[in-house]
C-alpha positions in Angstrom: 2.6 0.7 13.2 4.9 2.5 11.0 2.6 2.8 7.9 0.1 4.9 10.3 2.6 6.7 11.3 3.8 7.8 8.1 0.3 8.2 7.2 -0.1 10.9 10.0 3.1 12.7 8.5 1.3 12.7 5.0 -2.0 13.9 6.0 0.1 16.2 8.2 2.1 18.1 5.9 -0.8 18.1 3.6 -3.5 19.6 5.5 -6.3 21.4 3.2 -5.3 19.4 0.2 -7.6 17.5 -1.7 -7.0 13.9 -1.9 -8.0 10.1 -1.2 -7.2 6.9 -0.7 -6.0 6.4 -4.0 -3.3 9.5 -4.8 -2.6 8.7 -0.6 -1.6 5.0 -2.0 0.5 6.6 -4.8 2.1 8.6 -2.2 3.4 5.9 -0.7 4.3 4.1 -3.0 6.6 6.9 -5.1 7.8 8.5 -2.1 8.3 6.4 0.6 9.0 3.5 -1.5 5.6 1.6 0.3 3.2 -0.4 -1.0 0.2 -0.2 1.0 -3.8 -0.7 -0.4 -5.8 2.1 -0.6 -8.6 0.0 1.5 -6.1 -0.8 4.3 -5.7 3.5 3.9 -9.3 4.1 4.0 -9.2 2.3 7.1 -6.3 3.8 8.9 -8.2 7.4 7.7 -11.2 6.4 9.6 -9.0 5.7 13.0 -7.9 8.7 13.0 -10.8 10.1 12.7 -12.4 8.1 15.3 -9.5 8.9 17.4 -10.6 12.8 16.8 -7.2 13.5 15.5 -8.3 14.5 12.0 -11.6 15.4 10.7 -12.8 14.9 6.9 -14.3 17.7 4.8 -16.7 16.4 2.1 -17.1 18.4 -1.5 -20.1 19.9 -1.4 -22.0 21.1 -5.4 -23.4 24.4 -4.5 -25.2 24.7 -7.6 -26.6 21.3 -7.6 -26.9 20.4 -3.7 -25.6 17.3 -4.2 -22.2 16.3 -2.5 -19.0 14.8 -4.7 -17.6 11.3 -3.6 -13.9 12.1 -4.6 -11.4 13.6 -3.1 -11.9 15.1 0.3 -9.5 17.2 2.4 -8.5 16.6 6.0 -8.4 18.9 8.8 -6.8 18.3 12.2 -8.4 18.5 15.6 -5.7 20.4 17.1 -3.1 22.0 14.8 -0.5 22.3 18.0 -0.2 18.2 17.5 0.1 18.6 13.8 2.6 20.9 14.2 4.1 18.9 16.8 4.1 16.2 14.9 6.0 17.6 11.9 8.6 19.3 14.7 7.6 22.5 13.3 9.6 22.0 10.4 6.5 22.7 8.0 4.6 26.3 9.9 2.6 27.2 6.2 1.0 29.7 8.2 -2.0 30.0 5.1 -2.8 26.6 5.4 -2.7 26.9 9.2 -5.1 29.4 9.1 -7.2 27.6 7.1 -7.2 24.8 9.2 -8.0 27.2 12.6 -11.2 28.7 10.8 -12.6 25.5 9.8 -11.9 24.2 13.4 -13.3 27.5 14.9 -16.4 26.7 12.3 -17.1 23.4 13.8 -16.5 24.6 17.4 -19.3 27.4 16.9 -21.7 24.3 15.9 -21.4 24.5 12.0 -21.1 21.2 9.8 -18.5 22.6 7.1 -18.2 21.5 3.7 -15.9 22.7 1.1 -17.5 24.6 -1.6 -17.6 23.6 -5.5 -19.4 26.2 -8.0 -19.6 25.0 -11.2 -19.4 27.9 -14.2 -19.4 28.9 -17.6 -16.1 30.7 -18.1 -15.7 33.2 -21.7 -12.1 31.9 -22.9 -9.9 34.4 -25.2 -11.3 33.0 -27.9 -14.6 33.9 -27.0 -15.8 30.1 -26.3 -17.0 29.7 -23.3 -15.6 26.5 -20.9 -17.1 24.6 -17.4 -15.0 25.1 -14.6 -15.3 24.4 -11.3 -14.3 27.3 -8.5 -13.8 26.5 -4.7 -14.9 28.0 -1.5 -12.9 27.1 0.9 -16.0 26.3 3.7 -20.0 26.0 3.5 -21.0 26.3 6.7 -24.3 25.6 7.4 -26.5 25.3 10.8 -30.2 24.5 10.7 -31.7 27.1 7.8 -28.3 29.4 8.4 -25.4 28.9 5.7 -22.7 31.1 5.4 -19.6 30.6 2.8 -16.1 31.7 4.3 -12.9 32.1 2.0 -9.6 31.7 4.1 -7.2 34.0 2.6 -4.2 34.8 3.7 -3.0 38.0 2.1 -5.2 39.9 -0.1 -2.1 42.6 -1.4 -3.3 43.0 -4.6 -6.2 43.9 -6.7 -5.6 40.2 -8.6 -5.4 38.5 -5.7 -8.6 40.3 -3.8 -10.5 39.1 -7.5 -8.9 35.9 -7.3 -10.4 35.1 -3.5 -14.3 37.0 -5.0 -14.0 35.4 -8.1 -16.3 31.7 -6.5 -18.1 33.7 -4.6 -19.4 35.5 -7.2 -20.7 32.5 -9.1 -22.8 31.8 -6.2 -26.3 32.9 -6.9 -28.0 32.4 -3.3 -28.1 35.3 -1.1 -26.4 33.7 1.9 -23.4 35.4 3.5 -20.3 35.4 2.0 -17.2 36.3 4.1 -13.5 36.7 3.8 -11.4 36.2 6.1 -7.9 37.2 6.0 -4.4 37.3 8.5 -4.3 41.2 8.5 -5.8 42.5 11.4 -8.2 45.3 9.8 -11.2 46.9 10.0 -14.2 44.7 8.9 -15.5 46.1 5.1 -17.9 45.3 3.0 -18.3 46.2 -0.9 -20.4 46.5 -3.3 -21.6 42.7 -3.5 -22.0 42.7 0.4 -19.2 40.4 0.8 -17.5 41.1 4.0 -14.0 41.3 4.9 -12.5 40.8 7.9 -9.6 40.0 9.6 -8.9 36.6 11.6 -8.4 37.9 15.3 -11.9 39.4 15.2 -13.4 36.3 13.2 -11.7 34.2 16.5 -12.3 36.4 19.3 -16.3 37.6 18.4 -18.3 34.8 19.0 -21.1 36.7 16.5 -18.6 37.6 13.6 -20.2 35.7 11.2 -22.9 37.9 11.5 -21.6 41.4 11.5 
């Protein structure tokens, strides 16, 4: 039905962002002008995932091995639909990517998470606040777990810190990669994080373990 439809459109031009049921409900009803439950939502989630057209990704505390209800973000089986879907009106070709390794994740036999670290930050003032820092995907496989950042440029020295900066509050010794559009030479620096670029992540079947 239409609502479904619509719904498909939402998730579609949305995909990597956190949300649920609730803010999807909101969505509807300040921008299409819909009033729709967010049960009757949770339901038409689940069809499409049962229909393998989207796929949920749960929080996941890194710190505290626990997993967080609320939000989630939503992936799609096959990006060629979702971009079908949307007439290729909407090619956000970071949040493509992101969607591709996650997908490429799952294909290699990986249940994926997304990442939350929680952290003491210093402010300017020299207090220190909690914050919470993403990683894009925990990917973990029997006693394997490796955490991959999808980023799409890494131009600067800010932005490189910016894409380290969640990794670094990690304080297991599991693998921590970065993977990025530029097709380049894998690195690794001083933490052992490894860079590397998203052709060679795709087209090595052991990348995640170079």
């Amino acid at each position: 039905d239409d609502e479904l439809s619509e719904l498909i459109n939402i998730l579609a031009s949305d995909i990597g962002s956190l949300t649920n049921p609730y803010k999807l409900s909101n969505t509807f009803k300040s921008v299409k002008k819909i009033n729709i439950s967010p049960v009757t939502l949770s339901k038409y989630v689940k069809y499409l995932e049962e229909a393998f057209i989207i796929n949920e990704a749960k929080r996941y505390d890194v710190k505290g091995k626990k997993y967080i209800d609320t939000p989630f973000k939503y992936y799609f089986e096959d990006i060629g639909l979702r971009n079908a879907r949307l007439d290729f009106r909407q090619v956000e070709e970071n949040h493509i990517m992101e969607n591709i390794i996650y997908n490429e994740l799952r294909l290699r036999g990986y249940k994926v998470d997304v990442g939350v670290v929680s952290a003491k930050e210093k402010t300017q003032n020299t207090d220190y606040i909690k914050k919470q820092f993403e990683v894009d995907f925990v990917a973990n496989q029997g006693n394997k777990r490796y955490y991959v950042q999808s980023a799409y440029q890494l131009n600067n020295d800010e932005k490189t810190e910016q894409e380290k900066r969640s990794l670094k509050k990690i304080e297991d010794s599991f693998k921590k990669i970065i993977v990025i559009k530029d097709n380049i030479k894998l690195r690794r620096d001083e933490n052992g994080f490894v860079t590397i670029g998203i052709w060679d992540f795709l087209l090595n079947p052991n990348s995640l373990d170079l």
